[in-house]
N, C-alpha and C positions, 0 to 999 in steps of 0.2 A: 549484518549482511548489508553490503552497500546494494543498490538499486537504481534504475535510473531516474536523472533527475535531482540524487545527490551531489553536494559540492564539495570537493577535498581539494587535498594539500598531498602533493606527494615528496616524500623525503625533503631536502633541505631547499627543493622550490617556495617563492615566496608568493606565486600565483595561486590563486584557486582556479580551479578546473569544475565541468560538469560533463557527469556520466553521462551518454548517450546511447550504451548499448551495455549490457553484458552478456556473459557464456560464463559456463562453467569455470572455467581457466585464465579468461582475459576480460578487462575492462578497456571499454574504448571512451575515450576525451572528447570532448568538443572541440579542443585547441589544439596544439602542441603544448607541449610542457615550456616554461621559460628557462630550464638550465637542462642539463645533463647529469641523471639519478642513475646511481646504484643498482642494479641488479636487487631485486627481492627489497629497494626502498620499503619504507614506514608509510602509510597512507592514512591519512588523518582528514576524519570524516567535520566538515564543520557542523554546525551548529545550523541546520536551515528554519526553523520552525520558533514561531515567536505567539506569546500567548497572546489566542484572540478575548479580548474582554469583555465578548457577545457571548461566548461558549461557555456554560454551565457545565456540573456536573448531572443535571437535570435533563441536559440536551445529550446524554449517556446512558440515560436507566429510562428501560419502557418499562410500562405500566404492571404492575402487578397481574393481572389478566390476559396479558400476551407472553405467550409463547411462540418458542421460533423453533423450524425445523429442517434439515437438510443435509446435505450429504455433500464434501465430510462432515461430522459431525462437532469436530475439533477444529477451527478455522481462524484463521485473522487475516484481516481485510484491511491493507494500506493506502490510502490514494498518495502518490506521490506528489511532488511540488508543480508537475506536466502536469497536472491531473489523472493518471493512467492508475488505474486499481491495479494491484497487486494482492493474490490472495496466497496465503500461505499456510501449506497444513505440518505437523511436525518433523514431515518429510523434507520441505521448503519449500518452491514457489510451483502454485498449480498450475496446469496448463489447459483448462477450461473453466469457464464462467462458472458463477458461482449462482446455485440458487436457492433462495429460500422461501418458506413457508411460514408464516406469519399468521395465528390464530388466535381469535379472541376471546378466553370461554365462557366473558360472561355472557354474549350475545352468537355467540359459536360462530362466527365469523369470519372469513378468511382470506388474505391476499399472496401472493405470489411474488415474490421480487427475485428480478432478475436482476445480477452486476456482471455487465461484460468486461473485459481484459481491457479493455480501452475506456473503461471510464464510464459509459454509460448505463444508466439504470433504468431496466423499464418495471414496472409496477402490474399486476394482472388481478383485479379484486376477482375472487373466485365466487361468489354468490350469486 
């Protein structure tokens, strides 16, 4: 699923382009295309994302003691390369914020995290 933010290639154009909007049916470019594509062209998504060498696999797993709760309960959360969250349930892309519930049982502890469509995150410790 392309998103915005993404960089492609479309059919035998030698330019990359970046998404600046989608719908259901269309993608909108940042540019013009540099040639003249084919109808239903090949759209080839590059490569944006390069390993940062700060990011663990540790900086991915909470603690045995936290649990997380919320609704959908099925979810993935993308920030795109704009920074704009994208959440997606197996439906595809949500159209309200997402929030979760964050508990701790060994000290039964609890925060609230909010991630809105735009990127930002606010945090609510519940205690």
């Amino acid at each position: 699923m392309l998103v915005v933010g993404d960089s492609i290639i479309v059919g035998t154009d030698e330019y990359e382009n970046e998404i600046i909007a989608t719908s259901a049916s269309t993608i909108t470019l940042g540019k013009p295309l540099g040639t003249s594509q084919k109808e239903k062209a090949n759209i080839e998504l590059i490569n944006n994302w390069f390993k940062d060498i700060y990011f663990s696999q540790d900086n991915l797993t909470l603690p045995e003691e936290i649990t997380i709760h919320g609704n959908p309960t099925n979810w993935t959360l993308c920030f795109d390369s704009r920074g704009h969250a994208n959440v997606y349930d197996p439906l595809g892309v949500l159209s309200y914020d997402l929030t979760l519930t964050l508990t701790n049982t060994a000290n039964k502890s609890s925060s609230e995290i909010t991630i809105f469509r735009g990127g930002a995150v606010k945090v609510e410790y519940l205690d």
